[in-house]
N, C-alpha and C positions, 0 to 999 in steps of 0.2 A: 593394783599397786604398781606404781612407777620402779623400773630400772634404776638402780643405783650404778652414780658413775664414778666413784670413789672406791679407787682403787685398793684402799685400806681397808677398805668394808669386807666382810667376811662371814657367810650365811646371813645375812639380813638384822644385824644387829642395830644398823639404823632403821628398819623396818621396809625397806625396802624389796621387790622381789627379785630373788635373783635365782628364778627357774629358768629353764631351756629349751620350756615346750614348746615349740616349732608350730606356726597355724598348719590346721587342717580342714582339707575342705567340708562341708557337712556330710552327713553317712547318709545313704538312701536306708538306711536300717532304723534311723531316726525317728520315731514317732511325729515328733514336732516338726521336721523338715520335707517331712512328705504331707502332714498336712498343710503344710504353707506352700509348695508343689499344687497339690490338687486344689487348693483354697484360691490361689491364684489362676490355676485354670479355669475356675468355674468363673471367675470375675470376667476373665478375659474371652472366654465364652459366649460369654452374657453382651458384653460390648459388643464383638462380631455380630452375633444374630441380632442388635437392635442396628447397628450399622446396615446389614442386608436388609432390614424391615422397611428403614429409611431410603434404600438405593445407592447408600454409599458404599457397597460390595455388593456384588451378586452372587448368586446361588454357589456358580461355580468356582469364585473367589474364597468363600465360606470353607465350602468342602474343601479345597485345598487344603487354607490357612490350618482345619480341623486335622487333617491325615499328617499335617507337617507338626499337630500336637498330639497326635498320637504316636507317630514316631519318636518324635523327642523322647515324651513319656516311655516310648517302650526301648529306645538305648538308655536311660536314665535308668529304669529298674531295673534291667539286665545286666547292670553295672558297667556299661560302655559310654559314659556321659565324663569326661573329665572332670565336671566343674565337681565331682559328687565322690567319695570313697565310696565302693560298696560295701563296703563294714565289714566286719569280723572275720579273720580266715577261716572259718569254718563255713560263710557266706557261699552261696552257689545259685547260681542262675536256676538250677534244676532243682534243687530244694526248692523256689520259690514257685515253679515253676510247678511242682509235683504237689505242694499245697493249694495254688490255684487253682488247679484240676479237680480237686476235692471241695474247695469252695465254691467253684463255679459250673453247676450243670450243664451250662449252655457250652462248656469250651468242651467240643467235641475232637475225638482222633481226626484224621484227617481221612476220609472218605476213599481218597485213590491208596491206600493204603499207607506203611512205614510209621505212620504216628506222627507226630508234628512235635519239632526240634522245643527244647525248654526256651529259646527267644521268642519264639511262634507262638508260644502258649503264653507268655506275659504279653506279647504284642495285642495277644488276641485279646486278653483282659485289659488292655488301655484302649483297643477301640470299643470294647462293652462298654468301659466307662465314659468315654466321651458322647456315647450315644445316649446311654442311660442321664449323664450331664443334662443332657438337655429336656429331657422329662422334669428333673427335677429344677432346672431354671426356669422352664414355663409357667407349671406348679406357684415359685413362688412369684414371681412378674403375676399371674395372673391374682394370686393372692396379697397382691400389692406390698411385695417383700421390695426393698431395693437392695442388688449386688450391685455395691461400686466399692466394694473395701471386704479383698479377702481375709481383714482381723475380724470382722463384725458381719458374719454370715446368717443369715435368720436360721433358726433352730432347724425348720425340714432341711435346711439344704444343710448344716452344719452337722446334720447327724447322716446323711447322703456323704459328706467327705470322710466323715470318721469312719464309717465301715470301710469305706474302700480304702482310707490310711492302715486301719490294720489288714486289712489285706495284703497292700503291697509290701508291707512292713512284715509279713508272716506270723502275725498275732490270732489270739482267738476271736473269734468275730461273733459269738453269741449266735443267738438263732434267728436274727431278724436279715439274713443274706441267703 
C-alpha cells in the first residue's frame, strides 16, 4: 500500500499506509533466507565445477573461489555478515554452535586440546557442507538433474538444502542427518 502524502490524512482513512517500519535486512534465523543462501550456493557450485571441467578454472582456482564460500557462509551464520540480522536477541553464535555439535558427529573438539571456539564450530559445519555440496551436485548432474536456478532445484538436492537450512537455522532436523 502506497504512502499517503496528504497531510490531512490521518491513520489511513484514505487507505493508504502510514506505517514506520524501517527495511531490515533479512535474519540468518530465516527459514526462507537461508535456503535461498544455500540454494544459491549449490547453483553457483555447480557453475564453478563445470567451469573447472571445461578448463575455464583450475583446481586451484575452484578450491579458492570454494574456502572464500565457506567463509562467507561461516561470517554469515555467526552473525558477522552485515548484509544479514542475526535474529532475535536471544540469538547466539554458541547456541547455534552447541546445537551443531549435537547434530553433527563428525564436528570434533579440537584434538591439541581447549575445544574449538562456537565460530570454529559453525565454520566447521559450512565446510561439511560445501564438501558434502558436492556429492550431492554430482548425484544429480550425473542423474541428469540440471542446477542453473536455485528456485527450481531437483527434489535430492532440494531436500540436501532443507536439512542443512534447518540446521543452520537451529530447527529440528528429523532423523535423516
Amino acid at each position: 500500500m502506497p504512502k499517503c502524502i496528504k497531510p490531512s490524512c490521518n491513520r489511513g482513512c484514505c487507505g493508504h499506509d502510514h506505517s514506520s517500519k524501517a527495511e531490515q535486512a533479512p535474519s540468518i534465523v530465516d527459514i526462507e533466507v537461508v535456503r535461498k543462501i544455500l540454494s544459491q550456493a549449490i547453483v553457483n557450485m555447480c557453475k564453478r565445477a563445470i567451469a573447472c571441467a571445461e578448463g575455464e578454472l583450475t583446481r586451484d582456482e575452484l578450491a579458492e573461489k570454494d574456502m572464500k564460500l565457506m567463509e562467507w557462509l561461516g561470517e554469515t551464520f555467526c552473525g558477522n555478515n552485515s548484509h544479514f540480522e542475526p535474529g532475535p536477541e536471544d540469538w547466539t553464535t554458541e547456541g547455534l554452535a552447541e546445537y551443531i555439535k549435537q547434530a553433527l558427529p563428525q564436528i570434533e573438539e579440537n584434538p591439541e586440546g581447549g575445544g574449538m571456539s562456537s565460530d570454529e564450530v559453525v565454520v566447521k559445519a559450512c565446510a561439511i557442507f560445501v564438501g558434502e555440496a558436492y556429492k550431492a551436485i554430482h548425484d544429480a548432474l550425473k542423474a541428469g538433474f540440471p542446477l542453473l536456478d536455485a528456485d527450481e532445484l531437483p527434489a535430492p538436492v532440494a531436500s540436501f538444502v532443507e536439512s542443512w537450512t534447518l540446521l543452520f537455522v537451529g530447527a529440528p532436523m528429523g532423523s535423516n542427518n
